[in-house]
C-alpha positions in Angstrom: 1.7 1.7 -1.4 2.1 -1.5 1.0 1.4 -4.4 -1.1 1.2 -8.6 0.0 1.6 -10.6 -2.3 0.8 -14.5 -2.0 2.6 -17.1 -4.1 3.9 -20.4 -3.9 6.1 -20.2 -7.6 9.3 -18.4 -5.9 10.6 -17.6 -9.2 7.0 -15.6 -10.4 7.1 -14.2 -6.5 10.4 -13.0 -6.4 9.8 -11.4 -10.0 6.7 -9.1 -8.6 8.8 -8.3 -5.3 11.5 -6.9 -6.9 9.4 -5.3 -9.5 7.0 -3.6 -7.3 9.7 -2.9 -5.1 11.6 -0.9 -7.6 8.6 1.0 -8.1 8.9 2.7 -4.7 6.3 0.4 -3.2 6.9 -2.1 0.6 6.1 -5.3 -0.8 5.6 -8.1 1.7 5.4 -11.7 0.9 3.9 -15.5 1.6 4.2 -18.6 0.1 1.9 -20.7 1.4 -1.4 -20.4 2.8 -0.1 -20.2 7.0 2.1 -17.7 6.1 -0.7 -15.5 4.5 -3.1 -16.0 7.7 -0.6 -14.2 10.0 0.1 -11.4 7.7 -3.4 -11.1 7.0 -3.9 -11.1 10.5 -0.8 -8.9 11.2 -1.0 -6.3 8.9 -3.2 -4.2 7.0 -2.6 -3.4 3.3 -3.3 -1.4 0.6 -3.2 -4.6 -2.3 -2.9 -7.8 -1.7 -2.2 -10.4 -4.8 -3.3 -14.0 -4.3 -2.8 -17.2 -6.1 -5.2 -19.8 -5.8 -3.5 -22.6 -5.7 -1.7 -22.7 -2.3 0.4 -26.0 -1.1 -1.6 -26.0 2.2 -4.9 -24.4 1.0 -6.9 -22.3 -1.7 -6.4 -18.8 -1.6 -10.2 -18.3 -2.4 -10.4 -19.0 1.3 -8.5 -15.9 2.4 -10.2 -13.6 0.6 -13.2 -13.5 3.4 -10.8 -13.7 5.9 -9.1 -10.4 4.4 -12.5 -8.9 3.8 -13.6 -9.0 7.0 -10.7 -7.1 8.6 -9.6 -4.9 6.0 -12.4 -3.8 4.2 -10.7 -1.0 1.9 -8.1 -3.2 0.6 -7.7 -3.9 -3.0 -7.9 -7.6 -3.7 -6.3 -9.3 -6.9 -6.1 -13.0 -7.7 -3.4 -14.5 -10.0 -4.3 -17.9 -11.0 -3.5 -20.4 -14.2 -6.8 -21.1 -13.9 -8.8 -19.8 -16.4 -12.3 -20.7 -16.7 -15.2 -18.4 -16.2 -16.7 -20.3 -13.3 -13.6 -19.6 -11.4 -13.1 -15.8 -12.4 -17.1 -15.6 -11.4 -16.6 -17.6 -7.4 -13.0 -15.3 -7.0 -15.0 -12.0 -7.7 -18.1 -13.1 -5.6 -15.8 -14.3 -2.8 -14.8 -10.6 -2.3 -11.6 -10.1 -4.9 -11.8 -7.1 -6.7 -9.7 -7.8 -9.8 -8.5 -11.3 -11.5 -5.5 -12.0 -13.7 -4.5 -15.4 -15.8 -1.2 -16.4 -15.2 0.9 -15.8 -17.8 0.8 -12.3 -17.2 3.0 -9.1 -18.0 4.0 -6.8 -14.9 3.1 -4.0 -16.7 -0.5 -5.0 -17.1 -0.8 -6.1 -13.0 0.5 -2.7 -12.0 -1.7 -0.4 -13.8 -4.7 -3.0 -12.7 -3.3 -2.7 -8.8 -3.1 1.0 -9.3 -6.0 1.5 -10.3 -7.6 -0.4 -7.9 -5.3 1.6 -5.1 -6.9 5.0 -6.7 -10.5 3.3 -6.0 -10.3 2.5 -2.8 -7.7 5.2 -1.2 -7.7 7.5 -3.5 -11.0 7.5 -3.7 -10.6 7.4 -7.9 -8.1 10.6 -7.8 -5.1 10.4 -9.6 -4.5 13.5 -8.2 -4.7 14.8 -4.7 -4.9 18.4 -3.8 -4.9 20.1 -0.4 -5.1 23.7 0.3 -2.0 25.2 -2.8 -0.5 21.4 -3.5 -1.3 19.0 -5.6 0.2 15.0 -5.1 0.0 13.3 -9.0 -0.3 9.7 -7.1 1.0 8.4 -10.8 4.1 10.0 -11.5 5.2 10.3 -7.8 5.5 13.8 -7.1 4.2 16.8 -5.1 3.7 20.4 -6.8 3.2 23.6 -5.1 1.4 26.3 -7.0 2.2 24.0 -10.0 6.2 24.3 -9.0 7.7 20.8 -8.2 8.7 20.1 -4.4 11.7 17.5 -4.4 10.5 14.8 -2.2 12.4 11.2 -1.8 10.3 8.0 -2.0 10.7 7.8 1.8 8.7 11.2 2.4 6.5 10.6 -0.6 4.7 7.1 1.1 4.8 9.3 4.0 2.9 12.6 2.4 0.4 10.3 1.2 -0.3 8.2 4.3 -0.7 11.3 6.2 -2.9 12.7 3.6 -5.5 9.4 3.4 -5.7 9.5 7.1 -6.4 13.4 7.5 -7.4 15.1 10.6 -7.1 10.9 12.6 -4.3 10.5 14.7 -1.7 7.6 13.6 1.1 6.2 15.7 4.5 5.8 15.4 4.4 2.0 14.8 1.5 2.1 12.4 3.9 4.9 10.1 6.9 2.4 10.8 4.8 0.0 9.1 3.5 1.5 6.5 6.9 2.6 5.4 9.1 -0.6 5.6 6.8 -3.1 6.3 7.0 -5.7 8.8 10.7 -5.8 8.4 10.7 -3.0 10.7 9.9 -5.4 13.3 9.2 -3.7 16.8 12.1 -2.0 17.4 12.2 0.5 20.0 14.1 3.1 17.7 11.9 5.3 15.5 14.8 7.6 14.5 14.2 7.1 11.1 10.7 7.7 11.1 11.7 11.4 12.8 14.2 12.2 10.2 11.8 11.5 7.4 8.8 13.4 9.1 11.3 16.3 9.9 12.3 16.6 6.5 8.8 16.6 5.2 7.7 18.3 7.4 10.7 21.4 6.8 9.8 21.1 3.2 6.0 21.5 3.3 6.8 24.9 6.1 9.8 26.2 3.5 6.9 26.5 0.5 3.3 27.3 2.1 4.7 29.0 5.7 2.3 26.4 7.3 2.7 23.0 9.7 0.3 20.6 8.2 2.2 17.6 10.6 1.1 18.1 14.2 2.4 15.9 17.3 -0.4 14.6 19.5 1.5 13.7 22.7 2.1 10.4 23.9 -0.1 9.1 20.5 1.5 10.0 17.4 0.9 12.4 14.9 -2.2 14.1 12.9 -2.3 15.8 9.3 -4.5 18.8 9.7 -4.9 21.0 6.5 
């Protein structure tokens, strides 16, 4: 899951970084309401966490700006504000989900997952395709109900492959999805060809088929 999160305390943003981050998720980050406009503009994402109260603007304001070009994207504010008026305008601005500041972690990821399970996941916890099964919660991939060892890397991977089924997806837009923007533009996609090769090498080793096909001079398409 590629998360944003937008926050101008750098002590609560730091806190859900590394949090998040530890929790096998590319978490990307803006403290201040300029900062959020180019990564909104930049990037797509599958949650993006907003305060309010920006130094150079209201974070109400981005919600349109982020519904308008990334329709799919789960939407959660963080604010100290608490009154209903404001929890009423957030949600009818677009925002999915709002959360009073103090909160727990805990409590914002199970209310980001489950908002990731809506809108990719269409609901499912669990994903199936043809003899496997991907438990989206626990982070791992069966096969015929046997457990297929998968690092974190080829697990973001597996499951951006499998929300974007039969479409083709470029080598850039599986850079980014992985690491984020700190990928930058490099020229280099070794990694991203290690990772697919493993996956790929385990998903043949189990089921005897390629799920992972190359589309020349495009990028790649997850056919099952």
């Amino acid at each position: 899951m590629k998360l944003l999160f937008i926050e101008d305390e750098p002590v609560l943003l730091e806190e859900m970084v590394n949090y998040f981050s530890s929790n096998g998720c590319i978490c990307e980050q803006a403290k201040n309401y300029d900062q959020a406009m180019i990564k909104i503009n930049s990037h797509r994402y599958d949650g993006i966490v907003v305060d309010i109260t920006l130094p150079d603007g209201s974070g109400m304001d981005l919600i349109p700006q982020i519904r308008s070009t990334q329709s799919d994207t789960g939407i959660m504010i963080v604010s100290a504000k608490n009154s209903l008026g404001d929890k009423i305008q957030g949600l009818n601005t677009g925002a999915d989900d709002y959360l009073t500041k103090p909160f727990y972690l805990e409590e914002l990821n199970a209310r980001i997952n489950a908002l990731y399970r809506r809108k990719s996941l269409k609901g499912n916890e669990i994903i199936t395709f043809d003899n496997f099964s991907i438990d989206t919660g626990s982070k791992e991939l069966y096969y015929n109900d046997l457990p297929i060892n998968l690092t974190k890397k080829e697990f973001l991977l597996l499951i951006y492959f499998v929300i974007n089924k039969n479409r083709v997806v470029g080598k850039a837009s599986i850079a980014e999805h992985i690491w984020g923007d700190n990928y930058g533009d490099a020229d280099n996609f070794d990694a991203i060809y290690v990772h697919l090769m493993n996956l790929r090498k385990k998903l043949i080793q189990v089921s005897g088929k390629d799920y992972i096909k190359t589309v020349w001079g495009m990028g790649y398409k997850f056919v099952s």
